[in-house]
MDTraj code that builds the backbone (N, CA, C; nanometers):
import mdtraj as md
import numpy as np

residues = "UNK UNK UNK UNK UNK UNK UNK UNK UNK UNK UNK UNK UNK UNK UNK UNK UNK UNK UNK UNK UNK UNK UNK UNK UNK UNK UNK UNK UNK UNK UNK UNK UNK UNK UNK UNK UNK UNK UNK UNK UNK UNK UNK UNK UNK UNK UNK UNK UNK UNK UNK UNK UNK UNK UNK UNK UNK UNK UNK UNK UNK UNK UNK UNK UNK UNK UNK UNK UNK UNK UNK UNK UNK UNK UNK UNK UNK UNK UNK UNK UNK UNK UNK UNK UNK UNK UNK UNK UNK UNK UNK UNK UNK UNK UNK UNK UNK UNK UNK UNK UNK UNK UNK UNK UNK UNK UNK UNK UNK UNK UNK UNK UNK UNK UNK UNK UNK UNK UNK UNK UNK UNK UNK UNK UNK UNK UNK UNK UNK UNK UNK UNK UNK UNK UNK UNK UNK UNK UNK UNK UNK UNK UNK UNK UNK UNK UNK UNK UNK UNK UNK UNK UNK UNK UNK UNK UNK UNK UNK UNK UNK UNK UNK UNK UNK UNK UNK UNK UNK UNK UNK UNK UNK UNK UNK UNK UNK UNK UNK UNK UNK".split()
xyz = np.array([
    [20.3094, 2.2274, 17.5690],
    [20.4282, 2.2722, 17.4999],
    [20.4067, 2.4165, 17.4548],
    [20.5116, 2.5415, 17.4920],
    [20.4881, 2.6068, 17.4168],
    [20.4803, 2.6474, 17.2611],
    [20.4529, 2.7539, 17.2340],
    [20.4828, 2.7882, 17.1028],
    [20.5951, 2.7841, 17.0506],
    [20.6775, 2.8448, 17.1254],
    [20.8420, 2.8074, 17.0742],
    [20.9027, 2.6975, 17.0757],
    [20.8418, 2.6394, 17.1160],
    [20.9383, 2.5075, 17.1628],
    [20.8709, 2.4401, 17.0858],
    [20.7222, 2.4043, 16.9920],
    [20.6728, 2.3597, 16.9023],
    [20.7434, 2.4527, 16.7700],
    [20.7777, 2.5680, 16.7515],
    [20.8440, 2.5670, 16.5726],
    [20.9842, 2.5493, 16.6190],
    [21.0728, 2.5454, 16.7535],
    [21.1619, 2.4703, 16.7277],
    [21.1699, 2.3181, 16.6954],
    [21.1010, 2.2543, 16.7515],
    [21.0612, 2.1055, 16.7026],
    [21.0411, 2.1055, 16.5504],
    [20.9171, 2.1629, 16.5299],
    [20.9058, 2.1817, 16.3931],
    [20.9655, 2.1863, 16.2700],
    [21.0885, 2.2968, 16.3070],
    [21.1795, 2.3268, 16.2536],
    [21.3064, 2.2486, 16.1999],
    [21.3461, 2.1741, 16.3915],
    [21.4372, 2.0647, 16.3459],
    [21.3936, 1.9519, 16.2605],
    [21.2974, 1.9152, 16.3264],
    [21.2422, 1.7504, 16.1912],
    [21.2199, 1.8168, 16.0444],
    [21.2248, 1.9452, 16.0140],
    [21.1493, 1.9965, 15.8600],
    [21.2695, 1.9572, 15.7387],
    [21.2534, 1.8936, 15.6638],
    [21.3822, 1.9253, 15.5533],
    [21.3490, 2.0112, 15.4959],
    [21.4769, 2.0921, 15.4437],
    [21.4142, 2.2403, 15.3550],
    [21.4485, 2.1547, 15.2124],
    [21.3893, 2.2033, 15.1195],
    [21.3739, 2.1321, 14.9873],
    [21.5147, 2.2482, 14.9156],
    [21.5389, 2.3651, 14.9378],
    [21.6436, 2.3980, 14.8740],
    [21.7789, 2.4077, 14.9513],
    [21.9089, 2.4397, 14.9248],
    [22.0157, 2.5165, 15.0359],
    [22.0068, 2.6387, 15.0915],
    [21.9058, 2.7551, 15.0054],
    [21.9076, 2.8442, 15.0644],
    [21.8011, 2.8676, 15.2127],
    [21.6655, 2.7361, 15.1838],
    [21.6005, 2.7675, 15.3019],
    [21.6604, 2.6349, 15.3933],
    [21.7847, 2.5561, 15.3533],
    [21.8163, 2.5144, 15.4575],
    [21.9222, 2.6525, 15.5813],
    [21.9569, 2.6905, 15.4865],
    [22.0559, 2.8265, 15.5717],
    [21.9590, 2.9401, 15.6393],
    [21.8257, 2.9335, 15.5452],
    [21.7073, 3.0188, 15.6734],
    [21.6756, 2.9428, 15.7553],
    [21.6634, 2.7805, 15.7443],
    [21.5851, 2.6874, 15.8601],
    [21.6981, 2.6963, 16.0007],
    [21.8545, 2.7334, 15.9587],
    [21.9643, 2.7461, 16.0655],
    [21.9421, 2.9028, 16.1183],
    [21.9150, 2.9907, 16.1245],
    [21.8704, 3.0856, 16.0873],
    [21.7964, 3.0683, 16.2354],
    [21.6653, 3.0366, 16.1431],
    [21.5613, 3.0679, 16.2020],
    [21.5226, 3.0098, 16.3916],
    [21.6007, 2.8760, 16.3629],
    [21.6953, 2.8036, 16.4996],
    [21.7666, 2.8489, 16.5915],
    [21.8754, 2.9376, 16.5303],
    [21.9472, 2.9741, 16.6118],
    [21.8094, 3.1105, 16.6972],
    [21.7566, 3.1814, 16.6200],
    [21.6486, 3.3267, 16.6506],
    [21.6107, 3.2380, 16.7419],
    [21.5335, 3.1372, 16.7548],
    [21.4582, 3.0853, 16.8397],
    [21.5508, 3.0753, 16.9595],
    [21.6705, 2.9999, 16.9915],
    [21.7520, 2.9943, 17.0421],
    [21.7719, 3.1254, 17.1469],
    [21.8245, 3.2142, 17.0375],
    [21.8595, 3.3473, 17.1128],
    [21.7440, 3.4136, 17.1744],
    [21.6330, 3.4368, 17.1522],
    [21.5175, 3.5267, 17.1923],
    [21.4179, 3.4676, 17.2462],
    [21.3934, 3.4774, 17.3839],
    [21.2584, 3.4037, 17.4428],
    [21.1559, 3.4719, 17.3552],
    [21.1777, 3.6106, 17.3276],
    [20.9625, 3.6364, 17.2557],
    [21.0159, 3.6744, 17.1027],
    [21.0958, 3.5242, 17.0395],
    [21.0756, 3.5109, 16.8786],
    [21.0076, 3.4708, 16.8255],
    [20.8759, 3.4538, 16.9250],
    [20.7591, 3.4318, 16.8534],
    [20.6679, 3.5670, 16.8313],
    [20.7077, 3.6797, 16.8985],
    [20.5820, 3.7878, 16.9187],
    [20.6387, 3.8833, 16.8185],
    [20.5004, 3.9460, 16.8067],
    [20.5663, 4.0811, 16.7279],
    [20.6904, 4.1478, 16.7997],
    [20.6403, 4.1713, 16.9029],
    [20.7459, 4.2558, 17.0022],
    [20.8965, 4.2498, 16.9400],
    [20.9350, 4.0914, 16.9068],
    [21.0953, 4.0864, 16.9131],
    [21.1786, 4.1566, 16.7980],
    [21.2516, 4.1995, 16.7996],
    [21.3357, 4.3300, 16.7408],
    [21.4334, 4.2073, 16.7141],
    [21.5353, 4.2147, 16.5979],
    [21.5415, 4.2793, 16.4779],
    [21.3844, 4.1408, 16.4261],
    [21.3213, 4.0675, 16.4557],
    [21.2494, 3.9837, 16.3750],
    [21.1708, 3.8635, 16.4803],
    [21.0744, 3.8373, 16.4061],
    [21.0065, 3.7244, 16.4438],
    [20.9369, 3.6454, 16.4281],
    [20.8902, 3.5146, 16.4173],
    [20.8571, 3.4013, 16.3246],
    [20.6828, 3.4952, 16.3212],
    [20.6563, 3.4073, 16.1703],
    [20.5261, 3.4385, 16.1451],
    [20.4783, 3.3168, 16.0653],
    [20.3466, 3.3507, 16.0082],
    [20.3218, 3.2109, 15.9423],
    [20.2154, 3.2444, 15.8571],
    [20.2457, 3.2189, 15.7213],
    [20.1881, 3.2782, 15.5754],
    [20.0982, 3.1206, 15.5197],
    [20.0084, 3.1732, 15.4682],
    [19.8989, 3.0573, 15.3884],
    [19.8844, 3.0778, 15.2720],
    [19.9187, 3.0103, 15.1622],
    [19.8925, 3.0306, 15.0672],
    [19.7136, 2.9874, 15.0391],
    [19.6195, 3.0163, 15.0056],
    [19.5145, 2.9592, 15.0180],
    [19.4324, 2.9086, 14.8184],
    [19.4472, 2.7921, 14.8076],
    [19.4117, 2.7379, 14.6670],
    [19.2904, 2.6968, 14.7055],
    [19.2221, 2.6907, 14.5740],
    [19.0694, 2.6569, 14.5307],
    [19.0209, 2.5063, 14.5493],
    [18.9816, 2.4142, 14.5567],
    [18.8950, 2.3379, 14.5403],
    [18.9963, 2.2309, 14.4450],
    [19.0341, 2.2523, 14.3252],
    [19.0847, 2.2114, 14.2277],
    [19.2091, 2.1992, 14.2430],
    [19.2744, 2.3688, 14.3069],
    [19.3977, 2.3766, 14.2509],
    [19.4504, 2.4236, 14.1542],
    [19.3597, 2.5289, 14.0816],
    [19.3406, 2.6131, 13.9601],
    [19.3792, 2.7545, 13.9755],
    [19.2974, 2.7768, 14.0964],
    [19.3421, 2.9146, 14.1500],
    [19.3961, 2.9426, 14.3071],
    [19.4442, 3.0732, 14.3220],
    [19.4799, 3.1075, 14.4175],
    [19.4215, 3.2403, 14.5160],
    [19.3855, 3.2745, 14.5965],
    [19.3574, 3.3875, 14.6740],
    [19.4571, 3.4803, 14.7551],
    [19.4582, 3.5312, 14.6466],
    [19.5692, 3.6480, 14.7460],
    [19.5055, 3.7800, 14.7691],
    [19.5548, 3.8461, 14.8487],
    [19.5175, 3.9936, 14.9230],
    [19.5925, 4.0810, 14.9178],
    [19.5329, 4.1799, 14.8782],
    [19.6289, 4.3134, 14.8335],
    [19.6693, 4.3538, 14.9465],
    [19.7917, 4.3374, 14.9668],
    [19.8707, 4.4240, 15.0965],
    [19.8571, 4.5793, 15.1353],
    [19.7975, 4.6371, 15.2304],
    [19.8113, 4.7751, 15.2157],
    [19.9383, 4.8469, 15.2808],
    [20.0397, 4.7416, 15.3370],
    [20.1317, 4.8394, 15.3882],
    [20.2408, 4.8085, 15.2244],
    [20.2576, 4.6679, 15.2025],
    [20.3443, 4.5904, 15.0894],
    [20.2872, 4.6426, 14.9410],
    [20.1747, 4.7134, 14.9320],
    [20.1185, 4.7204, 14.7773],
    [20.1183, 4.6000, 14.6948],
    [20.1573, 4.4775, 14.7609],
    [20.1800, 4.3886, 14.6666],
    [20.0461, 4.2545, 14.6988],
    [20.0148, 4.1534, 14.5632],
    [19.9018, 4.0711, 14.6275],
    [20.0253, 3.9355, 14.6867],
    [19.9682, 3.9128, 14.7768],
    [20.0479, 3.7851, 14.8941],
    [19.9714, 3.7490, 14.8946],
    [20.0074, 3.6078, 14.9842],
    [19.9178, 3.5398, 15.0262],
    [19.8918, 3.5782, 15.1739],
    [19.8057, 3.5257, 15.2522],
    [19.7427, 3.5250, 15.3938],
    [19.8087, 3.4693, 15.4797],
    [19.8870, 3.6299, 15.5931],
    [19.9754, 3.5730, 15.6645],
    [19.9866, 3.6807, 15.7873],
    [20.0361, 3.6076, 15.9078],
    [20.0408, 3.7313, 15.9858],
    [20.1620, 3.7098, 16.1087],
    [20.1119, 3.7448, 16.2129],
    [20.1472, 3.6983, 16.3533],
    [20.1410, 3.6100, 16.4339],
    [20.1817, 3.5524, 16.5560],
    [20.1395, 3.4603, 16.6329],
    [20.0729, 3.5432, 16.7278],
    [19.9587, 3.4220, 16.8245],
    [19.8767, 3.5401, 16.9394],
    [19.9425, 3.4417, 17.0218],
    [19.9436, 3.4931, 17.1779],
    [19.9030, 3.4383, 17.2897],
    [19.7875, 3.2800, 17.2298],
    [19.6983, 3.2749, 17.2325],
    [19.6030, 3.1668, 17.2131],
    [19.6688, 3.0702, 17.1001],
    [19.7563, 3.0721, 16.9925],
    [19.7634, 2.9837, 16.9244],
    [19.8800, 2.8866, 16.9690],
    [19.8041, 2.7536, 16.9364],
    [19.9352, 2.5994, 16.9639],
    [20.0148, 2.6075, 16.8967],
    [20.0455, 2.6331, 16.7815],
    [20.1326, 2.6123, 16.6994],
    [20.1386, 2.6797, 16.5647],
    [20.2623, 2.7132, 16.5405],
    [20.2431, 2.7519, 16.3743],
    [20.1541, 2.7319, 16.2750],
    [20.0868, 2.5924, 16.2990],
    [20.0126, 2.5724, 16.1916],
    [19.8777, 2.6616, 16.2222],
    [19.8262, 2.6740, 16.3580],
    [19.7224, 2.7538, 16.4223],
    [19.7111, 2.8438, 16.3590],
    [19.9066, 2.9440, 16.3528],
    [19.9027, 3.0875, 16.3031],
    [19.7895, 3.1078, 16.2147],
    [19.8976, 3.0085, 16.0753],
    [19.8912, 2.9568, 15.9394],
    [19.7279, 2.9781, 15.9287],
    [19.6412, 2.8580, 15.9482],
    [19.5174, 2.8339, 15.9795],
    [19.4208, 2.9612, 15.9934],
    [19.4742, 3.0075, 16.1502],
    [19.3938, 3.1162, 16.1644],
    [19.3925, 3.2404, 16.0849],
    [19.4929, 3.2560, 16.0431],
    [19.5338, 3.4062, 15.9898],
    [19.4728, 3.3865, 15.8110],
    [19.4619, 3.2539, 15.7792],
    [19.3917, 3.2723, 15.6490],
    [19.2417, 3.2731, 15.6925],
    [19.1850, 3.2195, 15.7693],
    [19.0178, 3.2369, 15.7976],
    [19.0059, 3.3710, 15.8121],
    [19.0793, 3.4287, 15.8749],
    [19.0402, 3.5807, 15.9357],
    [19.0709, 3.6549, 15.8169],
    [19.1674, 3.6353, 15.7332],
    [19.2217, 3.7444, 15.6253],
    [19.1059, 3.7145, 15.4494],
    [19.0502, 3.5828, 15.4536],
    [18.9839, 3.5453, 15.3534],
    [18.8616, 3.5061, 15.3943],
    [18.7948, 3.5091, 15.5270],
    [18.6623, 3.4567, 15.5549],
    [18.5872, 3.3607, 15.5415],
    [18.6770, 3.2500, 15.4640],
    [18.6117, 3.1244, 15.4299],
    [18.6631, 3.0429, 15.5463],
    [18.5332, 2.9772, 15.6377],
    [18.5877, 2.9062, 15.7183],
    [18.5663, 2.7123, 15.6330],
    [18.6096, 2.6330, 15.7135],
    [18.6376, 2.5353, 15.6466],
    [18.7271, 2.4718, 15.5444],
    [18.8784, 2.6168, 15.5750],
    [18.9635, 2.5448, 15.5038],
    [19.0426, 2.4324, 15.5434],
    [19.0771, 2.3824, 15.4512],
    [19.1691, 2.2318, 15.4942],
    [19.3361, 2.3021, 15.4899],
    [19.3939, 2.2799, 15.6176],
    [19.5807, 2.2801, 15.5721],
    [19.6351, 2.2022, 15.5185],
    [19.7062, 2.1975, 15.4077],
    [19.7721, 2.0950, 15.3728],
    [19.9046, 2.0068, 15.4569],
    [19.9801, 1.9138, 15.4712],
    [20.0673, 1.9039, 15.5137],
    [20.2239, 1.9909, 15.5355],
    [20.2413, 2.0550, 15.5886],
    [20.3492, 2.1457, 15.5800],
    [20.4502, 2.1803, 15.6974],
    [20.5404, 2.2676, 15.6758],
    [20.5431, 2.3787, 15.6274],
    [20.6276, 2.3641, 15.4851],
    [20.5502, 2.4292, 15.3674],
    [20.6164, 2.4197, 15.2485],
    [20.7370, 2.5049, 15.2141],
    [20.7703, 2.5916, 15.2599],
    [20.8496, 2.6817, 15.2158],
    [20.8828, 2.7929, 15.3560],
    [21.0487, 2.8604, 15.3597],
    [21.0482, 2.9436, 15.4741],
    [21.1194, 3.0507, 15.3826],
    [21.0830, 3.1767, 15.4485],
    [21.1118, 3.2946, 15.3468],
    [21.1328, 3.3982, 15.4677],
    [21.2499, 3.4654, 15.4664],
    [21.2672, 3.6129, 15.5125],
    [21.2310, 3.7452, 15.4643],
    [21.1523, 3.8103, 15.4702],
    [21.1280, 3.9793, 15.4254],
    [21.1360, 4.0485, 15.5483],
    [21.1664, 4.2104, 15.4965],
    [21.2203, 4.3229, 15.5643],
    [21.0508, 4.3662, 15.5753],
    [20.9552, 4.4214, 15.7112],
    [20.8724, 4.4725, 15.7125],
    [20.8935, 4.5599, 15.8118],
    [20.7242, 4.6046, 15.8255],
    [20.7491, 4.7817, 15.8879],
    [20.7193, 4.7716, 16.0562],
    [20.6944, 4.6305, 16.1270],
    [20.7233, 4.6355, 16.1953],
    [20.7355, 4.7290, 16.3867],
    [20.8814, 4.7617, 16.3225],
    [20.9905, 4.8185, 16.4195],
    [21.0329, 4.9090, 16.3252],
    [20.9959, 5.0522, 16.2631],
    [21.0491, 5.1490, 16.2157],
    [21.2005, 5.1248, 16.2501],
    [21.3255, 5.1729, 16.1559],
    [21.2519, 5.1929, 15.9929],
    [21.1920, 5.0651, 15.9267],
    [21.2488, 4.9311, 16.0338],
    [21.2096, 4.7733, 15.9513],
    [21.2569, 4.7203, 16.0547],
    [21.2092, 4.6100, 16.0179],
    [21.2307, 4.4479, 16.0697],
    [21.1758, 4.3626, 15.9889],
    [21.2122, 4.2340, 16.0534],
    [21.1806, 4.0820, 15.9453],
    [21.1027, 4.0015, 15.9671],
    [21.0204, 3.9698, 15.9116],
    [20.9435, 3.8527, 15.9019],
    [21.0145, 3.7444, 15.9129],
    [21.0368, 3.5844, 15.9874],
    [21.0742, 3.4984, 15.9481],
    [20.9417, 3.4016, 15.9472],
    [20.9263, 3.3530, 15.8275],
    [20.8162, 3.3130, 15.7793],
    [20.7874, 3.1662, 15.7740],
    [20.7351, 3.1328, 15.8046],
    [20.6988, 2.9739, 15.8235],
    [20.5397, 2.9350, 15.7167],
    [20.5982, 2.9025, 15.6238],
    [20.4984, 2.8893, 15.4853],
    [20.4021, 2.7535, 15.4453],
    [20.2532, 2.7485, 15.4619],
    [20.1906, 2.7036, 15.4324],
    [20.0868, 2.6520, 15.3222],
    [19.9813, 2.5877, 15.3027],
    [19.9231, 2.6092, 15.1899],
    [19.7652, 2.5274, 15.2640],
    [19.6831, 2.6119, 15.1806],
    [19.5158, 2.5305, 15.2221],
    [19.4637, 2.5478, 15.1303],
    [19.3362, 2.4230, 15.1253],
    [19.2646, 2.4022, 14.9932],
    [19.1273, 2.4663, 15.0941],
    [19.0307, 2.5445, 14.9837],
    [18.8964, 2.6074, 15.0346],
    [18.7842, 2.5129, 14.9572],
    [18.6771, 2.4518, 15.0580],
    [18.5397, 2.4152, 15.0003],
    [18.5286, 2.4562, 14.9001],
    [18.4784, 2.3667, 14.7738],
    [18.4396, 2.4053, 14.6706],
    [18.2789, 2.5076, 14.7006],
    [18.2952, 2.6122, 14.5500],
    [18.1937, 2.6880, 14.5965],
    [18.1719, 2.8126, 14.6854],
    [18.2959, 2.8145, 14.8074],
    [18.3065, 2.9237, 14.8926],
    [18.3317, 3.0567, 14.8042],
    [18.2691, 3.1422, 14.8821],
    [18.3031, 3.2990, 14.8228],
    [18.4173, 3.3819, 14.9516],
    [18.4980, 3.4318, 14.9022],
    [18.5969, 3.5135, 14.9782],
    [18.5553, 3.6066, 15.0506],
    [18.5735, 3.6406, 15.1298],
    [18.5529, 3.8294, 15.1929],
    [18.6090, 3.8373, 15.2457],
    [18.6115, 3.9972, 15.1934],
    [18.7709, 4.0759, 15.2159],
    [18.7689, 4.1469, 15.3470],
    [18.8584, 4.1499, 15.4542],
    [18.8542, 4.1986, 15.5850],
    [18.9309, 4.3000, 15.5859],
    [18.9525, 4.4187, 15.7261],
    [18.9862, 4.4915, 15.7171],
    [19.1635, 4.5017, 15.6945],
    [19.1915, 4.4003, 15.7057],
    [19.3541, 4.4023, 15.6942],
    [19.3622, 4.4257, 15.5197],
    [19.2808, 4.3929, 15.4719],
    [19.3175, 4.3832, 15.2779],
    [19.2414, 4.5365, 15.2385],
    [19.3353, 4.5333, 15.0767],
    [19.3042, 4.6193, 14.9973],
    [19.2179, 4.6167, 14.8591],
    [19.2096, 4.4788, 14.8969],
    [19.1117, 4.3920, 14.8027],
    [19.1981, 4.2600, 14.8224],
    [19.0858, 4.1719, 14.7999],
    [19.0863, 4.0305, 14.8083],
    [19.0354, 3.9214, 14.6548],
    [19.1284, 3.9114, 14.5813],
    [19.0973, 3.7766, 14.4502],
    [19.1704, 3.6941, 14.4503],
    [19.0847, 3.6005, 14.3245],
    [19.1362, 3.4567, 14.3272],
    [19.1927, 3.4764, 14.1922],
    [19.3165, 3.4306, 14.2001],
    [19.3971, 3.4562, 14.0218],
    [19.4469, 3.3013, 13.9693],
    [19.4270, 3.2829, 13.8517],
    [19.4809, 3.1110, 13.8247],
    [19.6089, 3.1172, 13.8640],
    [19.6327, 3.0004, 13.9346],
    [19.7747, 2.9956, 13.9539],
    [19.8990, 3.0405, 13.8703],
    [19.8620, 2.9802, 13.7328],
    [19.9830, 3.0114, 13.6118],
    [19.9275, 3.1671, 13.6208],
    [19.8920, 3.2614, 13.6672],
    [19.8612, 3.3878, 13.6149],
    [19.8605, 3.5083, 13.7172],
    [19.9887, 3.4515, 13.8043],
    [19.9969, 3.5393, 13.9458],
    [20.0393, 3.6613, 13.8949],
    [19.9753, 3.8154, 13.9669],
    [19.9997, 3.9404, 13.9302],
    [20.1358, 3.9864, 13.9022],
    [20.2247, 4.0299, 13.8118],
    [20.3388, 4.1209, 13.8263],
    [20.3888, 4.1463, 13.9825],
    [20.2808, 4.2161, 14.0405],
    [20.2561, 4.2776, 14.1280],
    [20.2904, 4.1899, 14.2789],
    [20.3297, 4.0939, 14.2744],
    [20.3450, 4.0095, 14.3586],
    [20.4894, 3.9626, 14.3340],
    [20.5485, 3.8931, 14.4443],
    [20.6935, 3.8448, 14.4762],
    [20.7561, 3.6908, 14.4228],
    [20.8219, 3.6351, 14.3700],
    [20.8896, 3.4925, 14.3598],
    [20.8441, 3.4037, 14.4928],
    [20.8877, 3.4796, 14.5713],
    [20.8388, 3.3930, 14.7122],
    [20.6703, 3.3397, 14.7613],
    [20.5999, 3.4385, 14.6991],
    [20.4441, 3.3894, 14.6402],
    [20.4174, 3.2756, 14.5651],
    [20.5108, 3.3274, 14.4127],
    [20.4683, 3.1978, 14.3237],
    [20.5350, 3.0510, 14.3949],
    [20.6623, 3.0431, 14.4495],
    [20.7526, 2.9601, 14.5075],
    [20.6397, 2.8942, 14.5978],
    [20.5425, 2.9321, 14.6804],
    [20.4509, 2.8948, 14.7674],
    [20.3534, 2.8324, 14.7424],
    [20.2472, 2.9424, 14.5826],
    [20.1984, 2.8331, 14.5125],
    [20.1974, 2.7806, 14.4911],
    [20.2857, 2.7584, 14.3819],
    [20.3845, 2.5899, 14.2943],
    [20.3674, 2.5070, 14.4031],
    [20.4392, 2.5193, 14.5147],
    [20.4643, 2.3684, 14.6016],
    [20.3315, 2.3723, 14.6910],
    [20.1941, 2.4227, 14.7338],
    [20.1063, 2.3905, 14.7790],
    [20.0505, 2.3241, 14.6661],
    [20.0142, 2.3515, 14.5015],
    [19.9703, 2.2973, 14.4215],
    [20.0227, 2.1246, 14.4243],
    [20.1494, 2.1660, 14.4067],
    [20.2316, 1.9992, 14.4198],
    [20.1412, 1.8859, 14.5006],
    [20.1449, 1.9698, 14.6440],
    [20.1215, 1.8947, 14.7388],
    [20.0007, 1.8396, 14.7176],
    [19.8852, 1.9298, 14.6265],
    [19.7367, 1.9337, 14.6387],
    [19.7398, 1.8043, 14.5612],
    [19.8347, 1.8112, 14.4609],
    [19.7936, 1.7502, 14.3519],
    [19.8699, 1.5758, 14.3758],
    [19.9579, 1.5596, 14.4326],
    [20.0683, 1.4595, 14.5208],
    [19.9263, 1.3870, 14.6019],
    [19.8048, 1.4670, 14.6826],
    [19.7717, 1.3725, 14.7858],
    [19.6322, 1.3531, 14.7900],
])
top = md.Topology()
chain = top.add_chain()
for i, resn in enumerate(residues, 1):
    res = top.add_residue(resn, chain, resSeq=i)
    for name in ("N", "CA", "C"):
        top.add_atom(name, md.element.get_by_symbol(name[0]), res)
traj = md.Trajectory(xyz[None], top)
C-alpha cells in the first residue's frame, strides 16, 4: 500500500475529537484526493506531515525543540521520505532523529490534525499535520540534532510562552492517552 493511500485510510476511519479538525480531516481528504505527491514536500500550496509530541516516562514532562526557522519550541515533526510506510513511520522517525532517544514507544493515534503556514515554497505553504504522541524510556537523555536550536524537556503544565495552542492541544491529549492506557 502506498503512503497515500495509507493516510487516506487513516484519515477516513479517524474521528476528529473537535468540528474544527473534523473540517481539516475533510480538508485534508479532499488534498489527498486532488494531488498524487500530497505526501512530498514538493506539493505546492501544502502537504501532509507528521508531528510527535514526545512525553517522559511518567507523563510529567515534555520535549520540545527550538525551531530555527519558527523561533518557537514545538514538538518533533517533519516530512514524509520515500522509505516510510506510513504516517506513523513519519511520526516515529522524525522524533528519533530530531530528539535522539531511540526506543520510543508511539502512542495510539493520530491525536490531533493542525494546519500552519511554513516556509516551504517561498513566500509559504502549509503543513497539513497529522499529530502524534510518544512516551521515552525512563532515564533517556535527549540530544539535540542539527535541525534544533536547542532541545528541553518542560513540565507539561509549564509549556514556554514561546510556543503555540496547537502544542499544548497535543500535549494535553498525548498525556490523556498516556494516562487512559
Amino acid at each position: 500500500m502506498s503512503l497515500r493511500t495509507g493516510a487516506r485510510d487513516l484519515l477516513t476511519g479517524w474521528t476528529a475529537p473537535t468540528v474544527e479538525e473534523e473540517t481539516l480531516r475533510g480538508d485534508f481528504l479532499d488534498h489527498l484526493d486532488v494531488n498524487e505527491d500530497a505526501m512530498w514536500r514538493e506539493c505546492v500550496p501544502g502537504h501532509l506531515t507528521a508531528t510527535t509530541a514526545v512525553l517522559s516516562h511518567d507523563g510529567e514532562r515534555v520535549l520540545l525543540t527550538l525551531h530555527p526557522k519558527a523561533g518557537m519550541w514545538l514538538p518533533m515533526g517533519g516530512h514524509c521520505e520515500p522509505a516510510d510506510a506510513s504516517l506513523e513511520a513519519v511520526a516515529l522517525r522524525e522524533a528519533v532523529e530530531e530528539s535522539g532517544i531511540a526506543g520510543l514507544r508511539l502512542l495510539p493515534g493520530p491525536l490531533a490534525l493542525d494546519r500552519h503556514r511554513v516556509w516551504c515554497h517561498p513566500p509559504y505553504s502549509y503543513h497539513l499535520d497529522v499529530e502524534y504522541g510518544a512516551v521515552a524510556p525512563e532515564g533517556v537523555e535527549a540530544v539535540i540534532s542539527a535541525e534544533s536550536l536547542d532541545l528541553r524537556w518542560f513540565p507539561v503544565e509549564e509549556i514556554p510562552e514561546l510556543s503555540d495552542e496547537a502544542t499544548r492541544r497535543l500535549v494535553r491529549r498525548a498525556r490523556e492517552v498516556l494516562r487512559s492506557g
